[in-house]
BALOBA-1460 file (C-alpha; in Angstrom, 3 decimals):
// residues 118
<rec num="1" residu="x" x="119.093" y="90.714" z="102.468"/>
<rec num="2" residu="x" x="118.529" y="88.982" z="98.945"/>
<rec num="3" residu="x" x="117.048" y="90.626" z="96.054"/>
<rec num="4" residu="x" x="115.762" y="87.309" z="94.610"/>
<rec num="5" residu="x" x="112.364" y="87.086" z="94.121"/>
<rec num="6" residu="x" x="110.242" y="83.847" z="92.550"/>
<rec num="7" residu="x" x="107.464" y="84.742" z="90.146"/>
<rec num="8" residu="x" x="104.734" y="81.945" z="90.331"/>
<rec num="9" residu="x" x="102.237" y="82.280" z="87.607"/>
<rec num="10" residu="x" x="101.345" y="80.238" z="84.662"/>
<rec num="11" residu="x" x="100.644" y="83.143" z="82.537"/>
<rec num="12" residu="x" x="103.758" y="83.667" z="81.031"/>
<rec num="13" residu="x" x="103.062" y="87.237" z="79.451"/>
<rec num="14" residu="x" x="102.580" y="88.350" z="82.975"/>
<rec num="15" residu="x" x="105.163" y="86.453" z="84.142"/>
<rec num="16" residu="x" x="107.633" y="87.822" z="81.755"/>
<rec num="17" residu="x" x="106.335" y="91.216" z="82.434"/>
<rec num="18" residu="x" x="106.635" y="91.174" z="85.594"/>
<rec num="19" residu="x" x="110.366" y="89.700" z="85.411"/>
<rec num="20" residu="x" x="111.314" y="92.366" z="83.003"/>
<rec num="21" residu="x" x="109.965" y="94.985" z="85.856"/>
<rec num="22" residu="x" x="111.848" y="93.814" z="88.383"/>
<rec num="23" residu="x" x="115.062" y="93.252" z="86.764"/>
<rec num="24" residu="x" x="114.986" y="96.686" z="85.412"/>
<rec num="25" residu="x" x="114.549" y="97.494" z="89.192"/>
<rec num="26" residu="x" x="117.834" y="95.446" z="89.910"/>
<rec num="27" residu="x" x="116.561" y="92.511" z="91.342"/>
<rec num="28" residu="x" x="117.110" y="88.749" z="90.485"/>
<rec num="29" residu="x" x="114.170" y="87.074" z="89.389"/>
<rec num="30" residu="x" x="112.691" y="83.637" z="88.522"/>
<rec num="31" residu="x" x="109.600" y="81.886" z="87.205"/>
<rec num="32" residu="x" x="107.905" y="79.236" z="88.310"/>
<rec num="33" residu="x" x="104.624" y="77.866" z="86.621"/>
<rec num="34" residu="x" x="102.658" y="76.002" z="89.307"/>
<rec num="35" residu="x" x="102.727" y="75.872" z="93.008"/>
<rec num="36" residu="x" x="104.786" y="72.645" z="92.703"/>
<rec num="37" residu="x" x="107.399" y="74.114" z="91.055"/>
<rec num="38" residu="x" x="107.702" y="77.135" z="93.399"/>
<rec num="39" residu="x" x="107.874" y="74.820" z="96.401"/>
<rec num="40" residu="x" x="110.651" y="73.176" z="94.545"/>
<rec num="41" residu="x" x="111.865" y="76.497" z="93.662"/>
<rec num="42" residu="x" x="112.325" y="77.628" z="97.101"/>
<rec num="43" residu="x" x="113.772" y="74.746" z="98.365"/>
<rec num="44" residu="x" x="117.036" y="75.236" z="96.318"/>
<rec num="45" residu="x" x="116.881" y="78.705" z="97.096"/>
<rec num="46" residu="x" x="115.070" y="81.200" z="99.444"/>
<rec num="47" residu="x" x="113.581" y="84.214" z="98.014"/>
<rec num="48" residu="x" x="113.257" y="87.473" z="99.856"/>
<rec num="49" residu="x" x="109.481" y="87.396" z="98.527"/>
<rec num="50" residu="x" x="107.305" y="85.085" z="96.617"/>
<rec num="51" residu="x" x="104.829" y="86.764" z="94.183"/>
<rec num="52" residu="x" x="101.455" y="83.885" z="93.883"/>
<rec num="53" residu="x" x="99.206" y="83.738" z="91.408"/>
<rec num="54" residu="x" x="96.080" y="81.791" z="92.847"/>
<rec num="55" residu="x" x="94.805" y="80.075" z="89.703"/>
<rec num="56" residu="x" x="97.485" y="77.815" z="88.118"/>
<rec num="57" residu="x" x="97.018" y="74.133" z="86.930"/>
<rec num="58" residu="x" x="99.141" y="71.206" z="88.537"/>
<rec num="59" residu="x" x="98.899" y="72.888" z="91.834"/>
<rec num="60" residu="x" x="97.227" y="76.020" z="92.393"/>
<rec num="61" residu="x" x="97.875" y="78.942" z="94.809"/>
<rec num="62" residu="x" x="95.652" y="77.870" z="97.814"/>
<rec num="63" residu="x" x="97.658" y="74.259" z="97.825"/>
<rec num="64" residu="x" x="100.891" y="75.882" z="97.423"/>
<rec num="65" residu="x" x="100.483" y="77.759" z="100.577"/>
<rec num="66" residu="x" x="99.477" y="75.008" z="102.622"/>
<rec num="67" residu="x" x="102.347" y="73.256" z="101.686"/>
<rec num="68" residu="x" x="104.837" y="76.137" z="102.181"/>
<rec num="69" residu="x" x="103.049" y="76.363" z="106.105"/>
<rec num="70" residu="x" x="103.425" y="72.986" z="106.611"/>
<rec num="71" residu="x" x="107.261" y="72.895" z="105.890"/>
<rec num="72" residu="x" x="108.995" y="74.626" z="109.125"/>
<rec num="73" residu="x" x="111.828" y="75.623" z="106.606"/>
<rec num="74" residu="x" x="109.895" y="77.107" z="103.869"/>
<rec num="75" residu="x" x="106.828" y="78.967" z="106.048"/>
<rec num="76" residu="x" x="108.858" y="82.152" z="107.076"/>
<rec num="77" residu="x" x="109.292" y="82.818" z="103.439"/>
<rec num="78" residu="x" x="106.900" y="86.045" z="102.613"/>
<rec num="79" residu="x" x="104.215" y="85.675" z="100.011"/>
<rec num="80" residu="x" x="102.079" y="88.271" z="98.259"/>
<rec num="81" residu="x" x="99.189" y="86.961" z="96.214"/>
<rec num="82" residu="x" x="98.736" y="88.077" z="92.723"/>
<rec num="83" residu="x" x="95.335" y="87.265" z="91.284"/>
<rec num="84" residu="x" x="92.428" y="88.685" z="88.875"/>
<rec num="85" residu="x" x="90.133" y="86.930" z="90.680"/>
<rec num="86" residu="x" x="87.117" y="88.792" z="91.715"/>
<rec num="87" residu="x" x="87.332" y="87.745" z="95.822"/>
<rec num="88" residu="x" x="90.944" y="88.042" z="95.492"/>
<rec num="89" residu="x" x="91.470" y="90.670" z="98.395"/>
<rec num="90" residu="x" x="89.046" y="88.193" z="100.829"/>
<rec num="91" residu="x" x="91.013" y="84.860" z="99.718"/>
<rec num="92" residu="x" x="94.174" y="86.165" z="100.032"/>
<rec num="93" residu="x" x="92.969" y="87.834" z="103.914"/>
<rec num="94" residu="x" x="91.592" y="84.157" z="104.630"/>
<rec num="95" residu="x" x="95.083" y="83.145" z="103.766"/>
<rec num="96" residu="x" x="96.546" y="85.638" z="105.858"/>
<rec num="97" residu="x" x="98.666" y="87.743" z="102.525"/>
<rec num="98" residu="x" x="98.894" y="90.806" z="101.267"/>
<rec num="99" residu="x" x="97.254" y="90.966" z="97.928"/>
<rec num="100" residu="x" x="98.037" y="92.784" z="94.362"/>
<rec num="101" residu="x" x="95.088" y="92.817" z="91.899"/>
<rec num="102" residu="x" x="95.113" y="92.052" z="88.315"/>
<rec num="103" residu="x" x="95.392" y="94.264" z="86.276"/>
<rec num="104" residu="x" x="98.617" y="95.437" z="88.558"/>
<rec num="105" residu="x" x="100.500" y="98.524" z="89.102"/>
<rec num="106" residu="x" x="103.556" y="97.966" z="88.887"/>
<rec num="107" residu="x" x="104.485" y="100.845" z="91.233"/>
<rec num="108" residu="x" x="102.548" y="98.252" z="93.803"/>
<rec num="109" residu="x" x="104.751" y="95.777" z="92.657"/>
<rec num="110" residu="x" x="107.650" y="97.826" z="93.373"/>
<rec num="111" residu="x" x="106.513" y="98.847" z="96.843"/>
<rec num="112" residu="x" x="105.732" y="94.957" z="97.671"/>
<rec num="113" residu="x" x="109.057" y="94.156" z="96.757"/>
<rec num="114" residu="x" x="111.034" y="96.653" z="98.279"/>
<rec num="115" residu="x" x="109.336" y="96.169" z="101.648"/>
<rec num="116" residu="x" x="110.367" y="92.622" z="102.194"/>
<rec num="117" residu="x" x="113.674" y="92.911" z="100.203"/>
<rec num="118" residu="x" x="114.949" y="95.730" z="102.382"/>
């Protein structure tokens, strides 16, 4: 299985941070800014898991996914949302993901990423 994972947040202190975490934990990582991006992103290359901010400009979090389930070739890639928001752990069940809140623990992070990078 791949140890790629895609990073989609527009914070890019987070984003680095959480890059930094996971490389140190061996995998390959990259960033994307918007939803737009990451479908881009995941077109060239499949992650084993995408890690989604919900509240990004150009296209947020909520459009990305509907996207991503609309395209048979991207829709069996896994998501977990990452988000601060307050109703983060409902939106994310409405969406039908698994959901890390800000601030996160990167031990969660770790255990997120090793389940669907096995």
């Amino acid at each position: 299985m791949s140890r790629y994972v895609l990073i989609v947040e527009d914070d890019e202190d987070c984003a680095h941070m959480l890059a930094l975490w996971l490389s140190m934990e061996g995998y390959e990582v990259s960033e994307a800014r918007n939803g737009l991006a990451a479908l881009d992103a995941i077109r060239e290359r499949r992650p084993c898991l995408v890690l989604l901010d919900l509240m990004m400009p150009v296209m947020n979090g909520f459009e990305f996914r509907r996207e991503q389930l609309k395209d048979p070739t991207l829709a069996g890639v896994p998501v977990v949302c990452v988000s601060a928001a307050v109703d983060a752990l409902k939106i994310a069940g409405d969406m039908k993901l698994r959901c890390l809140t800000k601030p996160l623990s990167l031990d969660d992070v770790t255990e997120e990423v090793e389940a669907a990078c096995v």
